[in-house]
C-alpha positions in Angstrom: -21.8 -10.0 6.1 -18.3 -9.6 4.6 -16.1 -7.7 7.5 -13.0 -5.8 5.5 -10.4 -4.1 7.5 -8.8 -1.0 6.7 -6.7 1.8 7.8 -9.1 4.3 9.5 -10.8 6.4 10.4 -13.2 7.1 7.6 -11.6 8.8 5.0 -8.6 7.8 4.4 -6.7 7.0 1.2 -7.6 3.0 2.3 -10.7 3.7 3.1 -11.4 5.3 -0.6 -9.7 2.1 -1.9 -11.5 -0.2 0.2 -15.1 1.8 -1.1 -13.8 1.5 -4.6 -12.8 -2.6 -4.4 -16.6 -3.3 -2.3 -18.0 -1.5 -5.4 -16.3 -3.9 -7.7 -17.6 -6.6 -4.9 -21.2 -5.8 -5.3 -21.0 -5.0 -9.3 -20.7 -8.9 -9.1 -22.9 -9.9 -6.2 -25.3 -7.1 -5.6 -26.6 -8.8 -2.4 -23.3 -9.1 -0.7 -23.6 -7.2 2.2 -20.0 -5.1 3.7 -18.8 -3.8 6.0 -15.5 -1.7 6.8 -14.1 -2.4 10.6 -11.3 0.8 11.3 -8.1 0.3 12.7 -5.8 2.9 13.9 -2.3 1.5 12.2 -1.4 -0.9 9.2 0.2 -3.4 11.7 -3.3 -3.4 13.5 -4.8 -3.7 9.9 -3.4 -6.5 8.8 -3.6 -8.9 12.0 -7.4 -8.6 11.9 -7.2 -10.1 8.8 -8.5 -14.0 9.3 -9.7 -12.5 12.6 -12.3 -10.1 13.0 -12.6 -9.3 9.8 -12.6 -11.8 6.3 -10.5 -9.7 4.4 -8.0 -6.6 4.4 -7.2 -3.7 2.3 -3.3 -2.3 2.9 -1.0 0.0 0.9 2.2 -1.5 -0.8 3.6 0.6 -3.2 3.4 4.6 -3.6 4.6 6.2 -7.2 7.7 7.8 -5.5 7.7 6.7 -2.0 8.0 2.8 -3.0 6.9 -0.1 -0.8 5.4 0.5 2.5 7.8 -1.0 4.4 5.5 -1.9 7.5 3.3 -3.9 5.4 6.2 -5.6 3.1 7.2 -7.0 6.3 4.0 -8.2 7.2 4.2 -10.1 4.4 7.0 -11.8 4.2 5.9 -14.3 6.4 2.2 -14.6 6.4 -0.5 -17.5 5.1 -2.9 -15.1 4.1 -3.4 -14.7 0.2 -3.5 -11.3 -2.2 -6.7 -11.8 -3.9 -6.6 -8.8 -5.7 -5.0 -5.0 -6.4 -6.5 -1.6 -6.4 -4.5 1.7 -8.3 -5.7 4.8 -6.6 -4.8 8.1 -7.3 -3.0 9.7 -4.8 -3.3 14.1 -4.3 -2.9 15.9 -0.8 -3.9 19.0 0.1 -2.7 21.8 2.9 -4.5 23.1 5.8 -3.9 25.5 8.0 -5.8 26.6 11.2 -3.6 30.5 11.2 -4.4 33.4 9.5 -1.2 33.4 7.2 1.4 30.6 6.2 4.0 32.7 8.3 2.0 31.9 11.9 2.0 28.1 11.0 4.5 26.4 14.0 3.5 22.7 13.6 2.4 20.3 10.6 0.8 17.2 11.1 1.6 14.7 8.0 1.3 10.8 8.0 4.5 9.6 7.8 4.2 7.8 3.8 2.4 11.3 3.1 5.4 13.0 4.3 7.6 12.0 1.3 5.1 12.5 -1.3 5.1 16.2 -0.2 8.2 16.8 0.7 9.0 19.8 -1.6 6.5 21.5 0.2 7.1 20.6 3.6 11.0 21.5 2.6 9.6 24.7 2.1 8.2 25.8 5.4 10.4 27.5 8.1 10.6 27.5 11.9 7.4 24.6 11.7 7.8 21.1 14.0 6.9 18.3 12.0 4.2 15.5 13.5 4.5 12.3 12.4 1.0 10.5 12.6 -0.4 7.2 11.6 -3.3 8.5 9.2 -4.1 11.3 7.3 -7.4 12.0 8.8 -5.2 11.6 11.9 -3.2 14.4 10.9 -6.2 16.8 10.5 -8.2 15.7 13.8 -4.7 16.4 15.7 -4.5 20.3 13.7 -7.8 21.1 14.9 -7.3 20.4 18.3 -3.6 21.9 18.5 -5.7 25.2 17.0 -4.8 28.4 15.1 -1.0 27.6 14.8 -1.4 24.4 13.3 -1.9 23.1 9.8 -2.5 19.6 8.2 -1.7 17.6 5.0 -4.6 15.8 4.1 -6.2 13.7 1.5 -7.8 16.1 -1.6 -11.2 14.5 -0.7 -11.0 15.2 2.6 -11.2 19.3 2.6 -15.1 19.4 3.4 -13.9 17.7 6.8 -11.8 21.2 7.6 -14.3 23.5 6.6 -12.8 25.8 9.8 -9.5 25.4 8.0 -8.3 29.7 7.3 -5.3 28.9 5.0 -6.0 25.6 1.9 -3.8 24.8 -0.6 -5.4 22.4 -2.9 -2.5 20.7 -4.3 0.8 20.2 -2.5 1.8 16.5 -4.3 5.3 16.2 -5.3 3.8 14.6 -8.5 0.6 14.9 -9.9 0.5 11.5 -11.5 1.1 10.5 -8.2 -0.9 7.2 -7.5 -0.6 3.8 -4.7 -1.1 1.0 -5.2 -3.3 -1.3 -2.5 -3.7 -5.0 -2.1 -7.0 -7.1 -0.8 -6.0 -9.8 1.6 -7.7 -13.4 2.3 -7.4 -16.2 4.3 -8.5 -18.0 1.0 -6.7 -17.6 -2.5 -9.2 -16.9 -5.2 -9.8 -19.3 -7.9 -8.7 -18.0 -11.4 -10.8 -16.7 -14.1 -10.2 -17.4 -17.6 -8.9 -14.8 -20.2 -7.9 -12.2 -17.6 -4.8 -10.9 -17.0 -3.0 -11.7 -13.8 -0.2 -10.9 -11.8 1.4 -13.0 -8.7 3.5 -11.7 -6.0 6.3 -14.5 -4.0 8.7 -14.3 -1.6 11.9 -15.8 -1.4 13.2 -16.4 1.9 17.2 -16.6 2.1 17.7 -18.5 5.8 20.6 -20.6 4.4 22.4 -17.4 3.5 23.3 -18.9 0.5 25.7 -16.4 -2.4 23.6 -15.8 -5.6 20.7 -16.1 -4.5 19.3 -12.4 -6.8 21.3 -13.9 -9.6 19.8 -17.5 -9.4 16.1 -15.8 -9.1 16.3 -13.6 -12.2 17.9 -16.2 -14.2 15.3 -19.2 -13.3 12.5 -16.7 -14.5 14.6 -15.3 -17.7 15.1 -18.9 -18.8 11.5 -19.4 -19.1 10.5 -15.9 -19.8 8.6 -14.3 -16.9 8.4 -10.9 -17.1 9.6 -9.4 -13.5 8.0 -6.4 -12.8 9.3 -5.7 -9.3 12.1 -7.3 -6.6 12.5 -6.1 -3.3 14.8 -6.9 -0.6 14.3 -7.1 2.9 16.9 -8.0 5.6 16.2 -11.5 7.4 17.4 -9.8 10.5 19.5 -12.6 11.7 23.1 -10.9 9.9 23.9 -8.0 8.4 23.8 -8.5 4.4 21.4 -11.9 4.1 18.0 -10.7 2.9 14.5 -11.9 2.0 13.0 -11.2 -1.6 9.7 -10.1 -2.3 8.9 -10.3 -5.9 6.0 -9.3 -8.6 5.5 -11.0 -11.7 3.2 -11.1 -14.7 1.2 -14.0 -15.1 -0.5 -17.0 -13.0 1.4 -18.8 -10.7 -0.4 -21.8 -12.7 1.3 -20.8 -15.9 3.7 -23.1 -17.2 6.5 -21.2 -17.7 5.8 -19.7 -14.3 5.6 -23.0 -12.6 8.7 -24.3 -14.0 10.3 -21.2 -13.2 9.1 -21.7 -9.4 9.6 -25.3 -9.3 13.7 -24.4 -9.9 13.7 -21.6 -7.6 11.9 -24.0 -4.8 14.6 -26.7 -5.6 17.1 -24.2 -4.2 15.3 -21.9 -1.8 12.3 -21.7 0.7 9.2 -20.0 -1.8 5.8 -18.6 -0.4 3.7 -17.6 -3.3 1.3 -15.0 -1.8 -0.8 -14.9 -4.3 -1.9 -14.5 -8.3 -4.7 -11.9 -8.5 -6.1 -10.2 -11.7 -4.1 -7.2 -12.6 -5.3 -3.5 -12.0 -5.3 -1.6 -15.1 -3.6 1.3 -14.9 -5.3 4.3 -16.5 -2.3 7.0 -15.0 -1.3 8.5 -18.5 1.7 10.3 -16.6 0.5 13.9 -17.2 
């Protein structure tokens, strides 16, 4: 039995990814048996991983929001690997428990939600604002507030708020709007011939050492590795000396990647997280 973990409960945006990867799972291995353990935040989510459960399915990176910070932190110091990355399509919906938009005094939202509808949110007068840890979240906490209350929730979510008055089917900022999720391990995943990969690292700064962004983009332009995301996170030990977290194209076993990394290393303390095999990425923007 193969035990993922994922943000719950059922429903969620994770959840949907974590369906979509066991799918992918089983395409290969028909007889691979699954099954998703809930848990109720992303911290909680990725601790399991390497203990209850074998793997883990976690947000990083939302079309507008950016990384999920909570997560990024998480792993910047970890030994568990990214074996692979999910692209999911990302649309929320409105729900409202009142009669008409005007009676609505307090929205429930999960707090990366609440970015990626802000323009609506923006919009609403007189309402409190509840942060929550889920989605689903937010609509089990509407229902019980009652008939003042309202909900964003997932677009494949509104048969679960059937006693919803008030729906508004689309209230995404964008709606190419899309996230990006990875699948941890304990172990890294051997690599597979003729696919295309990607491999996330992170460059730890603790000797606070000047240059340190320009001595990482210029060890990887020397040998051309296309960088297709760098992040910084403070090291929390001053104010101004930060951590990296970086994406790249390629296979940390590629040659130009490994001399790239074995300069980098030279200078700095490298943790490669892991090379997995690159979502596609069928969002055509519209």
């Amino acid at each position: 039995m193969l035990n993922i973990a994922t943000l719950g409960p059922k429903d969620t945006f994770s959840d949907l990814a974590t369906k979509q990867y066991i799918q992918a799972i089983q395409a290969k291995e028909p007889l691979q048996t699954t099954h998703i353990q809930y848990y109720a935040t992303l911290s909680q989510t990725f601790e399991a991983i390497g203990q209850d459960c074998q793997l883990g399915v976690l947000p990083i990176e939302n079309l507008s929001e950016g990384y999920v910070q909570v997560v990024l932190d998480q792993l910047l110091d970890t030994k568990l690997s990214v074996i692979s990355e999910l692209l999911l399509p990302i649309q929320f919906s409105f729900v409202g428990f009142c009669e008409e938009l005007t009676e609505l005094t307090d929205l429930y939202v999960q707090f990366v939600a609440h970015g990626q509808c802000s323009e609506f949110i923006n919009g609403l007068e007189g309402v409190q604002i509840h942060m929550t840890q889920s989605n689903i979240e937010s609509l089990v906490l509407a229902q019980k507030k009652g008939k003042t209350a309202g909900a964003i929730i997932p677009q494949h979510a509104l048969s679960q708020a059937s006693d919803a008055k008030l729906i508004d089917n689309d209230v995404t900022n964008y709606r190419n709007n899309q996230t990006r999720f990875l699948v941890l391990s304990e172990t890294a995943q051997a690599r597979i011939q003729g696919k295309e990969y990607k491999t996330t690292l992170v460059v730890n700064n603790k000797q606070d050492c000047p240059g340190v962004l320009g001595n990482i983009v210029s060890a990887f332009a020397l040998q051309k590795v296309n960088l297709t995301s760098i992040m910084s996170r403070p090291t929390r030990s001053q104010i101004g000396n930060y951590h990296f977290f970086i994406d790249i194209d390629g296979h940390q076993e590629d040659a130009h990647i490994s001399a790239a990394l074995t300069e980098i290393q030279a200078q700095y303390d490298v943790t490669v997280v892991g090379s997995y095999i690159k979502a596609i990425n069928t969002n055509d923007g519209k």
